[in-house]
C-alpha positions as CSV (number, residue, x, y, z in Angstrom):
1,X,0.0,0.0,0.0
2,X,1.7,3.2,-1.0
3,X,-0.2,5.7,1.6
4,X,0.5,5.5,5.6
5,X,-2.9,7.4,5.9
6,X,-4.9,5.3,8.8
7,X,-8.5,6.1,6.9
8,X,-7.3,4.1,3.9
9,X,-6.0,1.4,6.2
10,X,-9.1,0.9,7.9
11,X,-11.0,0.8,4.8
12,X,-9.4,-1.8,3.3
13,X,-9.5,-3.8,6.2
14,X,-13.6,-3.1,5.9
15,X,-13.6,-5.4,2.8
16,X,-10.9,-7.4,4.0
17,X,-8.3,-6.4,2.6
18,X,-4.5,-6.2,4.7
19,X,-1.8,-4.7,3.2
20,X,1.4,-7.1,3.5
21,X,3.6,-3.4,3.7
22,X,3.1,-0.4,4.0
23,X,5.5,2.1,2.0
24,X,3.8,5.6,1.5
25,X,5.5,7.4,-1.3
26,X,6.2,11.0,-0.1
27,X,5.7,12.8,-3.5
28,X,5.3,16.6,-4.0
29,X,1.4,17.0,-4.5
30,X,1.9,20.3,-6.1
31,X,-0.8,20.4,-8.9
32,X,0.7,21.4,-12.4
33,X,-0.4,24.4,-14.2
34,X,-3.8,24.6,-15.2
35,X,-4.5,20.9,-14.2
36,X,-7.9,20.2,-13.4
37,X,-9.2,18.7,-9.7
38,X,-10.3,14.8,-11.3
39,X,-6.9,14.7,-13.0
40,X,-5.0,15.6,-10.2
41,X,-6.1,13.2,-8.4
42,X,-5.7,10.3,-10.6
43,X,-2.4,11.3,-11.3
44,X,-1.0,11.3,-8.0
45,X,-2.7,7.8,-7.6
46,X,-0.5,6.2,-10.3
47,X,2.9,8.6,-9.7
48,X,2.6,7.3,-5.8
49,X,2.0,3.4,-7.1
50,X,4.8,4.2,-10.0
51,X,7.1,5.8,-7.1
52,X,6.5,3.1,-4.5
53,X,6.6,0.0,-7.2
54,X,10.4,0.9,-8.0
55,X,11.4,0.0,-4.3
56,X,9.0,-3.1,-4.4
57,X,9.3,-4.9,-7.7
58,X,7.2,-8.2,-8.3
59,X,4.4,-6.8,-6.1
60,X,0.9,-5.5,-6.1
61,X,0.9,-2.1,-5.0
62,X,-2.4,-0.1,-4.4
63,X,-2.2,3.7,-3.9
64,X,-5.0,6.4,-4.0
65,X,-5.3,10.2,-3.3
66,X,-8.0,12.3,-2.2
67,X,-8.3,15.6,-3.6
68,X,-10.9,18.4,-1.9
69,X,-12.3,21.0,-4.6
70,X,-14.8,24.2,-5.3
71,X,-15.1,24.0,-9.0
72,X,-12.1,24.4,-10.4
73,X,-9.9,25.3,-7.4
74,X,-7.9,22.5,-5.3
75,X,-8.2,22.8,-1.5
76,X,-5.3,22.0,0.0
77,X,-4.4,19.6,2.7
78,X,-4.9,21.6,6.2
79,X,-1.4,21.5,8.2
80,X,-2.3,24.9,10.3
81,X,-5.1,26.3,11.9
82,X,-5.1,29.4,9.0
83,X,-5.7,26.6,6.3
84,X,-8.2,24.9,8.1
85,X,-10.4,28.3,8.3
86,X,-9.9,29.3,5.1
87,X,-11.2,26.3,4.0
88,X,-14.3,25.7,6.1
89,X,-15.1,29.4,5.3
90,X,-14.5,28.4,1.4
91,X,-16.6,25.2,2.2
92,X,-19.1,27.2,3.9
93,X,-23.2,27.1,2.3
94,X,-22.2,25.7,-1.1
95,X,-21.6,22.0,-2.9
96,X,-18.1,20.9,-3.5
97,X,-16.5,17.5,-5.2
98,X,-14.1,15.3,-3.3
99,X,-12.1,13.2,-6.5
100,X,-10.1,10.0,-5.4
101,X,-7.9,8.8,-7.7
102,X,-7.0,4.9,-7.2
103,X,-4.4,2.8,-8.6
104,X,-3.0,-0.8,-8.8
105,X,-0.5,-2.1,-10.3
106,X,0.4,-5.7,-10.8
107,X,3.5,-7.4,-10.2
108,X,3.9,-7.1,-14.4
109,X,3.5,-3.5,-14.8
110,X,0.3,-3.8,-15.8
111,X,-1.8,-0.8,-13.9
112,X,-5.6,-0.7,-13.5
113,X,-6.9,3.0,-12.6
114,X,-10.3,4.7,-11.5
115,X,-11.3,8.1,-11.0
116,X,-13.9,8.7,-8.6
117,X,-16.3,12.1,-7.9
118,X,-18.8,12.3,-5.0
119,X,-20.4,15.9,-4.6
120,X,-20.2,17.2,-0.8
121,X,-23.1,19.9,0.0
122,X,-22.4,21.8,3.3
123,X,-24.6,23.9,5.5
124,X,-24.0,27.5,6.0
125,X,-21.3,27.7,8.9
126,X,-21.7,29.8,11.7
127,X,-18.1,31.4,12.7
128,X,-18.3,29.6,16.1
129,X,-18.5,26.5,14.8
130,X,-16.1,26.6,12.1
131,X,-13.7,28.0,15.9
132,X,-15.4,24.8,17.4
133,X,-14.2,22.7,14.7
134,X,-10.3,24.1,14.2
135,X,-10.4,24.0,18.1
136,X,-10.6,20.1,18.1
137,X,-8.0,19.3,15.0
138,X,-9.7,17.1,12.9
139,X,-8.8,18.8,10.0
140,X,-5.0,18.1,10.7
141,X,-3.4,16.6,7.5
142,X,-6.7,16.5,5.8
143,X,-7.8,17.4,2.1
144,X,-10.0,20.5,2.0
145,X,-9.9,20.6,5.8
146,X,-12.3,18.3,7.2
147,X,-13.1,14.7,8.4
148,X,-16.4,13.3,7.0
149,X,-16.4,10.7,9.5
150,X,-16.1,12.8,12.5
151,X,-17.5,15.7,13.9
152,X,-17.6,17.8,9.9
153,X,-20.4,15.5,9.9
154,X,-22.6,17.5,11.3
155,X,-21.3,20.1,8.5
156,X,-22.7,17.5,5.8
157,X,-26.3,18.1,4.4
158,X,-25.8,15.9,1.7
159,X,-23.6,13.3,-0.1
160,X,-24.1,12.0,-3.7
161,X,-21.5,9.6,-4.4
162,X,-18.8,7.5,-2.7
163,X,-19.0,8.1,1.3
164,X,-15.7,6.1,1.4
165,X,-14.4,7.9,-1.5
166,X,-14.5,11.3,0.9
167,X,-13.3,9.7,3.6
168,X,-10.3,8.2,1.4
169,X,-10.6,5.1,-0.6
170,X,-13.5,4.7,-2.7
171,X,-14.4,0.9,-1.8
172,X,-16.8,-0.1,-4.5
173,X,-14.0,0.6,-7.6
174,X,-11.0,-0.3,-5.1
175,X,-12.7,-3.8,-4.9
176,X,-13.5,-3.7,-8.0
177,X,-10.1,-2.9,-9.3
178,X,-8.5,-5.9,-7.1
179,X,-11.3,-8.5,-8.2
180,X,-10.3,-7.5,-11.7
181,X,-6.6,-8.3,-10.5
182,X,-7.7,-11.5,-9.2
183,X,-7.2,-10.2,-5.5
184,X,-10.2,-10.4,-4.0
185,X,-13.2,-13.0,-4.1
C-alpha cells in the first residue's frame, strides 16, 4: 500500500483487505499548471504506485489520493489552523466534489486506474463552529480541511456519491479494481 494514511487502512481492512507493507510514497502533490481537480487526483494515484513499485518490484501495489475542490480550485491539505479556516469558510453554504484517484499495479507493470467524484453539500457555517471545529483538530493533514467521518459530519447536508471515496478510498471501484486483479473474491 503506498499511503500511511490510517482512513485508507481501515477501509481496506472493511472489505478485508490487509496490506502485506506499507511504504507511502512522499511525493510533491503540487498540482501542475492549469490541471484540473479529477486529473489531479488520478495522477498522483498512479505517480505514488509508480514511485513506491520501484522499491517493491514483483508486487501488487495499491495507492489512491484524495483531492478536496470548489469547482475548479484544489483545496489544499490543512497542516495549520489558517488553512483549516480558510477552507471551512470556502466550504461554507455551497456543494463541492471530493475526487479520489485509485491505482494498482500488478507485479507485471500492468496498472488498473479509476477516478472517482462524489459531490459534498455543506450547511451555512456559523463562525463559532467553524472555531469549534479548528479547536478540536480534525482537520489536521486533511484534504479541504475536514473529516467526513467525525464531527464535519454534522457540517454535511448531503452526499451524492462514494462516502468512502470522501473519507479516502472509494471501496466499491477499489474492490472492484483488485477482483479485476484477481485479489479479492
Amino acid at each position: 500500500m503506498a499511503s500511511a494514511s490510517p482512513r485508507r487502512l481501515d477501509l481496506l481492512a472493511q472489505i478485508g483487505v490487509v496490506p502485506q507493507a506499507v511504504d507511502p510514497a512522499h511525493l510533491d502533490e503540487t498540482p501542475l499548471k492549469s490541471e484540473l481537480p479529477g486529473p489531479h487526483a488520478l495522477r498522483l494515484a498512479k505517480d505514488k504506485a509508480l514511485a513506491v513499485a520501484a522499491r517493491h518490484p514483483g508486487r501488487f501495489i495499491l495507492a489512491a489520493d484524495t483531492v478536496v475542490a470548489c469547482g475548479r480550485r484544489i483545496l489544499p491539505k490543512a497542516e495549520d489552523t489558517k488553512t483549516a479556516r480558510t477552507c471551512l469558510r470556502l466550504l461554507s453554504g455551497r456543494r463541492h466534489r471530493v475526487h479520489g484517484g485509485v491505482c494498482l499495479l500488478g507485479p507485471d507493470g500492468k496498472s488498473w486506474s479509476r477516478l472517482v467524484t462524489t459531490q459534498v453539500m455543506f450547511k451555512r457555517l456559523d463562525p463559532s463552529e467553524i472555531e469549534a471545529y479548528v479547536t478540536g483538530g480534525e482537520w489536521n493533514g486533511k484534504a479541504g480541511g475536514y473529516a467526513i467521518q467525525g464531527m464535519a459530519a454534522l457540517f454535511v447536508r448531503s452526499v451524492s456519491g462514494s462516502y468512502s471515496n470522501v473519507v479516502g478510498l472509494p471501496l466499491f471501484e477499489t474492490g472492484a479494481l483488485l477482483r479485476t486483479a484477481g485479489l479479492l473474491v
